[in-house]
C-alpha positions as CSV (number, residue, x, y, z in Angstrom):
1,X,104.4,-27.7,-62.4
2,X,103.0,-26.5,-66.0
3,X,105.2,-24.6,-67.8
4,X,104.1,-21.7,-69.7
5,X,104.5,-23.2,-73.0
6,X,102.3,-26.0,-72.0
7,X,99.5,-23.5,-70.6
8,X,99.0,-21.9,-73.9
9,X,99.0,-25.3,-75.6
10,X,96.1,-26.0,-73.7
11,X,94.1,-22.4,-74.3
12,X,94.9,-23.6,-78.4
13,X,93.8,-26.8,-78.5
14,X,90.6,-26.3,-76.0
15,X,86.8,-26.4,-78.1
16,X,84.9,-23.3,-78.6
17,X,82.4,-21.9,-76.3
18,X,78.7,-22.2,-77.6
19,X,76.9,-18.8,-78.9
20,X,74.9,-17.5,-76.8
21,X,70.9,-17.7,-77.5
22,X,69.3,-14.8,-78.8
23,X,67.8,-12.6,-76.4
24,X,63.6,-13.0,-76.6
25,X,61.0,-11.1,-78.0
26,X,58.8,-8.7,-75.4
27,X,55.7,-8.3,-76.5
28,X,54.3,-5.4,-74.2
29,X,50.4,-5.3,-73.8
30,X,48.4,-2.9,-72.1
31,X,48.1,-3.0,-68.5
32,X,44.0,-3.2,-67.6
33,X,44.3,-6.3,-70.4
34,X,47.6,-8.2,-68.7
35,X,46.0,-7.8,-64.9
36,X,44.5,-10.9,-64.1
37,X,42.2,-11.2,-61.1
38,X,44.2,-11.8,-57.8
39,X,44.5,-15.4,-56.3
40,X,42.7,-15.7,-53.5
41,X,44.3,-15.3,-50.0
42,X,44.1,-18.4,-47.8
43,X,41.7,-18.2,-45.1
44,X,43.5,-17.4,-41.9
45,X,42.9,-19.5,-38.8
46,X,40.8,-18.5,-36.4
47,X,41.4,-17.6,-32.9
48,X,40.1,-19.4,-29.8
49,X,36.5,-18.2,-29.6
50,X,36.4,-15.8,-32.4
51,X,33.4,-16.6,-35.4
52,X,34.5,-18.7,-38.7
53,X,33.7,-16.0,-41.2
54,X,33.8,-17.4,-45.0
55,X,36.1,-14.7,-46.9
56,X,34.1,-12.0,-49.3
57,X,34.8,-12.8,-53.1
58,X,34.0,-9.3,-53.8
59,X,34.2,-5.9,-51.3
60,X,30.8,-5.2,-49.6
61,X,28.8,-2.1,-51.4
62,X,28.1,0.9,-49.0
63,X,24.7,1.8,-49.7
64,X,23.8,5.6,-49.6
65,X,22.8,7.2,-46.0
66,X,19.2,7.2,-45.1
67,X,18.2,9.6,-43.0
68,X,16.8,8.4,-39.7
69,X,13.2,8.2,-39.3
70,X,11.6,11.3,-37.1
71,X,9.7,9.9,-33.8
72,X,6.1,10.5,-33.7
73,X,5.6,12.5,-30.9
74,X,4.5,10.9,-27.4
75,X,0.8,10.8,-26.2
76,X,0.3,13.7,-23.7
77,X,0.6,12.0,-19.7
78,X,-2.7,12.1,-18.1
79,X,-2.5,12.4,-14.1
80,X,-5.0,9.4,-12.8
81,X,-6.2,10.6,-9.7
82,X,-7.5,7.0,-7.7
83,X,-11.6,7.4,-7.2
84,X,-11.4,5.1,-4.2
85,X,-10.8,6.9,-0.9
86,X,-8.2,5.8,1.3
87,X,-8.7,2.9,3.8
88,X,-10.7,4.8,6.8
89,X,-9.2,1.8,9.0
90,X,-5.5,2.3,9.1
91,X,-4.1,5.4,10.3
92,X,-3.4,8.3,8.5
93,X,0.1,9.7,8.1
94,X,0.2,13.7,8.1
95,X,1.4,14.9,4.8
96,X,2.4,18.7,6.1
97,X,6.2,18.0,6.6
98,X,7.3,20.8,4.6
99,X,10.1,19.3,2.1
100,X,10.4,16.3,4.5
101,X,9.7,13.2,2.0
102,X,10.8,9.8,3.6
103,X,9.2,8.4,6.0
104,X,11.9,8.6,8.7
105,X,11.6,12.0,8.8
106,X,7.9,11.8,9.4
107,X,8.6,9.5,11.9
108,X,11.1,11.9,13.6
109,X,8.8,15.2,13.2
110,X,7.9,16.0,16.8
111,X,4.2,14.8,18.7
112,X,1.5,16.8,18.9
113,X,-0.1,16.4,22.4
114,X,-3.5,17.9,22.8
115,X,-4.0,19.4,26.4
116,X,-5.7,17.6,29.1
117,X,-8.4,16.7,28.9
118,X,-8.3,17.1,25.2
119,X,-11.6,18.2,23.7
120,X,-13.4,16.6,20.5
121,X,-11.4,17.6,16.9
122,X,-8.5,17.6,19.0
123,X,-5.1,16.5,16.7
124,X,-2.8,14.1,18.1
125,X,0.2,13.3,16.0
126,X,1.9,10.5,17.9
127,X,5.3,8.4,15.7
128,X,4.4,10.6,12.5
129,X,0.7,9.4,12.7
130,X,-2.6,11.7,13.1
131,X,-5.3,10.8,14.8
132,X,-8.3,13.5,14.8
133,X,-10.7,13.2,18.6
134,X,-14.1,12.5,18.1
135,X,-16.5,11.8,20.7
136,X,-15.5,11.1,24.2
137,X,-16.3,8.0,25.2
138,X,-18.1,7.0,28.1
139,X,-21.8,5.7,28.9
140,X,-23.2,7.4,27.0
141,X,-22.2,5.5,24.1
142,X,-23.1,2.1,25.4
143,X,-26.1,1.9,23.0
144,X,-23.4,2.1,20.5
145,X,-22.2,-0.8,21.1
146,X,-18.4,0.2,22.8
147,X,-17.2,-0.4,26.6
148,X,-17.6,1.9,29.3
149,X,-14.5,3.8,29.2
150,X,-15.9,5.9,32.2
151,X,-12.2,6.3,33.8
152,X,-10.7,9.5,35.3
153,X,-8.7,10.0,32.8
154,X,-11.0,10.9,29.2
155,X,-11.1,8.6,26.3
156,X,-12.0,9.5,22.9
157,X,-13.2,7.4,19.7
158,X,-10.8,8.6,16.9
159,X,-12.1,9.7,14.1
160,X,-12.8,7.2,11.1
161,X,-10.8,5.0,12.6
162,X,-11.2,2.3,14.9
163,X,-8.9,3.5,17.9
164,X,-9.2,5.2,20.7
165,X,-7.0,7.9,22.4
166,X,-6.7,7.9,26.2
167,X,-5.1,11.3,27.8
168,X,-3.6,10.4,31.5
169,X,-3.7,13.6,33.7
170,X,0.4,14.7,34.2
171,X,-0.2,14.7,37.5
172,X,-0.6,10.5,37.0
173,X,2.8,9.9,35.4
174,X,4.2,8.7,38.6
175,X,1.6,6.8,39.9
176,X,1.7,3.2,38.8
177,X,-1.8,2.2,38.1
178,X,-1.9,5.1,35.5
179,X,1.7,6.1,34.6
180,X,2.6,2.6,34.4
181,X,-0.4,1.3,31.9
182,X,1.6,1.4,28.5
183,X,4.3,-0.8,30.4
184,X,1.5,-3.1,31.3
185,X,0.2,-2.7,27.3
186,X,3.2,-4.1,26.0
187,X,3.8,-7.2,28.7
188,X,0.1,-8.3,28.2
189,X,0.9,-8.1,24.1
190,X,2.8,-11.4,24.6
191,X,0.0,-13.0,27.0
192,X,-3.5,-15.0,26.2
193,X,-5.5,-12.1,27.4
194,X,-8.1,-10.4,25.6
195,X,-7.5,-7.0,26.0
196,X,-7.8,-3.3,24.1
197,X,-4.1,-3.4,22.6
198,X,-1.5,-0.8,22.2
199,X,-1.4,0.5,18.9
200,X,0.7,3.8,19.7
201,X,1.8,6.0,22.7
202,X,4.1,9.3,23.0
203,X,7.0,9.6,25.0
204,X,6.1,10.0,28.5
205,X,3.4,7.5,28.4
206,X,1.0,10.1,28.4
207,X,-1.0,9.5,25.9
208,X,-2.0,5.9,24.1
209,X,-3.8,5.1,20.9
210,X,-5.4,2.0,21.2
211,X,-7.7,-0.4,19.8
212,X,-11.6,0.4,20.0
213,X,-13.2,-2.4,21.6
214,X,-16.6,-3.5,20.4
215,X,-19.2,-5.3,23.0
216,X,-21.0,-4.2,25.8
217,X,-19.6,-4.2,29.7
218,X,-20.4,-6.6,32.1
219,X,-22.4,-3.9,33.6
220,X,-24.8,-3.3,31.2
221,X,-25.1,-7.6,30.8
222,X,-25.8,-7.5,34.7
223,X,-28.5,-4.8,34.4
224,X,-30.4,-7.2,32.3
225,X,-29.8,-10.2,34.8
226,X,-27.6,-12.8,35.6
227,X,-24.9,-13.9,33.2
228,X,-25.7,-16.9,30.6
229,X,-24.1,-20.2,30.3
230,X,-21.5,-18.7,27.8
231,X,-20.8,-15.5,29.7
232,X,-20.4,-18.0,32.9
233,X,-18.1,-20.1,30.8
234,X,-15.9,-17.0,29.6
235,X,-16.1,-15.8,33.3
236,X,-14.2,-19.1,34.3
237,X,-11.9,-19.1,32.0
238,X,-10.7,-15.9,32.3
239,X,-10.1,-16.8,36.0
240,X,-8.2,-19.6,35.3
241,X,-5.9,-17.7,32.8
242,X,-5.0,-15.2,35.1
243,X,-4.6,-17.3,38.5
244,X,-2.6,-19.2,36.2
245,X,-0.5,-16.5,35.2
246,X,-0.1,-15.3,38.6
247,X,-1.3,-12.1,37.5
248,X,-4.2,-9.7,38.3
249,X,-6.0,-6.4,36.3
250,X,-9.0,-4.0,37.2
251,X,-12.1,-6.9,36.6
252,X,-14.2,-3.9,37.2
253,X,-17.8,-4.2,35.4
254,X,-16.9,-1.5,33.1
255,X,-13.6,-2.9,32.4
256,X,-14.8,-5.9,31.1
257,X,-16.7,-5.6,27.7
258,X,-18.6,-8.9,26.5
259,X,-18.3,-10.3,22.7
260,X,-21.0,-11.9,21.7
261,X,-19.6,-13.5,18.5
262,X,-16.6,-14.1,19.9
263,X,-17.7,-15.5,23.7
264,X,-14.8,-14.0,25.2
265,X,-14.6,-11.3,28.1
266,X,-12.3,-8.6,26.9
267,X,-10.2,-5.8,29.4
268,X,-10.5,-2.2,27.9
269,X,-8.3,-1.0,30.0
270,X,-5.1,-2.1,32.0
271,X,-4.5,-0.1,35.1
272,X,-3.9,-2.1,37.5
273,X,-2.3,-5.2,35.6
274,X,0.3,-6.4,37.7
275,X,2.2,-10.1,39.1
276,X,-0.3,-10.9,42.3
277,X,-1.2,-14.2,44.0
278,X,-4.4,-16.1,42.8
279,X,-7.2,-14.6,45.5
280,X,-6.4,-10.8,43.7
281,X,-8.7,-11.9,40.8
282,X,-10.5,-14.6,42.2
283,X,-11.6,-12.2,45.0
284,X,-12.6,-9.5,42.5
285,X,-15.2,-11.6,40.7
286,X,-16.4,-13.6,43.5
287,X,-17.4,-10.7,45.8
288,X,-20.1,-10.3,42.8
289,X,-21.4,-13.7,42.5
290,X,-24.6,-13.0,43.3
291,X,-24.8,-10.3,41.1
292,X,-23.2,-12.8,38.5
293,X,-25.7,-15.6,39.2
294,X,-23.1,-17.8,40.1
295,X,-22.6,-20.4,42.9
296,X,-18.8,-19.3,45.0
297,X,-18.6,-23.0,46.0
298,X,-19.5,-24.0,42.7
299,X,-17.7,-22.1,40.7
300,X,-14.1,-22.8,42.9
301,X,-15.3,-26.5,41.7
302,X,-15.3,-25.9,38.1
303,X,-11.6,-23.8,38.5
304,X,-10.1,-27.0,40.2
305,X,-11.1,-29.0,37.3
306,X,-9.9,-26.5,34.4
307,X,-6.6,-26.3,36.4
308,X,-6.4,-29.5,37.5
309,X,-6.4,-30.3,41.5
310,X,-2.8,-31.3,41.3
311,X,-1.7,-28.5,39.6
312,X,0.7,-25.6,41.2
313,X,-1.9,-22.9,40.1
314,X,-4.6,-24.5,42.4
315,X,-2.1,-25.5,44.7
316,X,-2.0,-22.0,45.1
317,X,-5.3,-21.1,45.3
318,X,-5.5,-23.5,48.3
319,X,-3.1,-21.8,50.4
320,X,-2.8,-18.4,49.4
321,X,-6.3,-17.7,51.3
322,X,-5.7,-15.3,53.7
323,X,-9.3,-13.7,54.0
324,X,-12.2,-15.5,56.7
325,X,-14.4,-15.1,53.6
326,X,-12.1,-16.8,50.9
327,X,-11.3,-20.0,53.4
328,X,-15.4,-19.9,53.8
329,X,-15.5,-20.6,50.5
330,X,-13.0,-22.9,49.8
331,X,-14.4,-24.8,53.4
332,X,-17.6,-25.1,51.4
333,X,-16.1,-26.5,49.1
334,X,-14.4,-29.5,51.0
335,X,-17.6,-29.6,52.7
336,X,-19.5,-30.7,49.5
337,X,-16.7,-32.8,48.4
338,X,-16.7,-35.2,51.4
339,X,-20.5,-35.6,51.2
């Protein structure tokens, strides 16, 4: 253990401690002249996605407002009104429905029915469409080139349009071959027959819009004489189309209406269109073979051929003959085959 005498030995004989340096001058200079210009700040990374923007040595200016260019003012609207008219062919919608704007409202509005037996200028409004009467149809108009129409209930040629409105008397609606017709419409739509077609009817049947059918009836064509080759031809097939079918229709003269252009024998009206065995057409058109110029023997011939004599259809022309004067003809017809 030092002793205390030995302690401040030690603090005597220990060198001196160095001077210590003299403190340095400060100059001070004015601020604006000792401000450097800052080091520039790393660039920082940049996210996922975001741009790699280059950092600006020197703060964008702001340049002075300008004030935003006035618009010139719009050209005036001029309302076009179309100089064509519309298409006389396609029905006409009636535009008085009040504030009623789509067309299922137009559709909904309620019928207009003109009263039997209707009159020319007549309006019918059937599903939101107007058809306007114009003449009644009938022989009359045969020179014009149309069918016959000459039914008990009227027909009339709608106006501008190629249609036709037929009026069935109320009294009809429950009789089939008249209250039953716009049924018998749509079935023959999705059959091969040449017929007026359905364009539009009311509720009860009533009244139909249909096509106008262009031609002239097999009565006018027999006035002049015996059918031709290509009316004899249509007659045939027509036959075969319905005995193949099984159906039957009114084959009436007037009911038929012959298109020259298109060789075809077309019905005009179908009353009386119903399932039937094959005699219920062939009978209609051969009771008027001689006013057809056509041979019944003949003619059976040609049908057994275009339906093919092992065919159900003539299968069932054989043995559906019921009347002495249909097994004449088909008698005849063996007759000639076995000679």
């Amino acid at each position: 253990m030092m002793t205390a005498r030995r302690f401040l030995w030690t603090l005597l004989l220990a060198p001196a401690a160095p001077a210590p340096a003299a403190a340095a001058k400060v100059e001070l200079v004015p601020v604006e002249t000792a401000r450097s210009a800052p080091a520039a700040r790393p660039a920082l990374q940049p996210t996922l996605g975001a741009p790699l923007i280059a950092p600006l040595a020197a703060p964008l200016a702001v340049p002075a407002p300008v004030p935003a260019a006035i618009p010139a003012a719009p050209a005036a609207q001029q309302t076009v009104i179309p100089s064509a008219p519309a298409d006389p062919g396609a029905p006409i919608f009636d535009g008085d429905f009040g504030d009623k704007t789509s067309l299922a409202e137009a559709v909904a509005a309620p019928d207009i029915i003109p009263e039997w037996p209707g009159r020319t200028g007549d309006v019918a409004r059937i599903a939101g469409r107007t058809y306007v009467l114009g003449e009644r149809l009938g022989a009359v108009v045969q020179a014009n080139g149309h069918g016959d129409y000459e039914g008990t209930n009227p027909v009339y040629r709608v106006k501008d349009q190629p249609l036709v409105v037929k009026l069935i008397h109320p009294g009809f609606k429950e009789i089939g071959l008249f209250g039953g017709e716009r049924d018998a419409l749509v079935e023959m739509a999705r059959l091969p027959i040449a017929h007026s077609g359905l364009v539009a009817s009311s509720a009860d049947g009533l009244v139909l819009v249909k096509e106008l059918v262009s031609g002239v009836s097999l009565r006018r064509v027999t006035e002049a004489g015996p059918l031709s080759p290509e009316q004899r031809a249509a007659l045939l097939e027509m036959a075969a189309l319905y005995v193949s079918l099984g159906r039957t229709a009114d084959l009436s003269l007037t009911n038929l209406v012959w298109q020259e252009k298109e060789r075809r024998l077309v019905l005009i009206d179908s009353g009386g269109f119903d399932f039937a065995q094959p005699w219920a057409p062939l009978g209609q058109i051969l009771s008027r073979r001689n006013l057809f110029g056509i041979d019944g023997a003949g003619f059976l011939s040609a049908l057994r051929k275009r339906l093919g004599p092992d065919s159900p259809a003539w299968r069932a022309v054989e043995t559906s003959a019921r009347s002495p004067a249909y097994q004449a003809l088909l008698a005849d017809l063996h007759d000639r085959g076995r000679r």
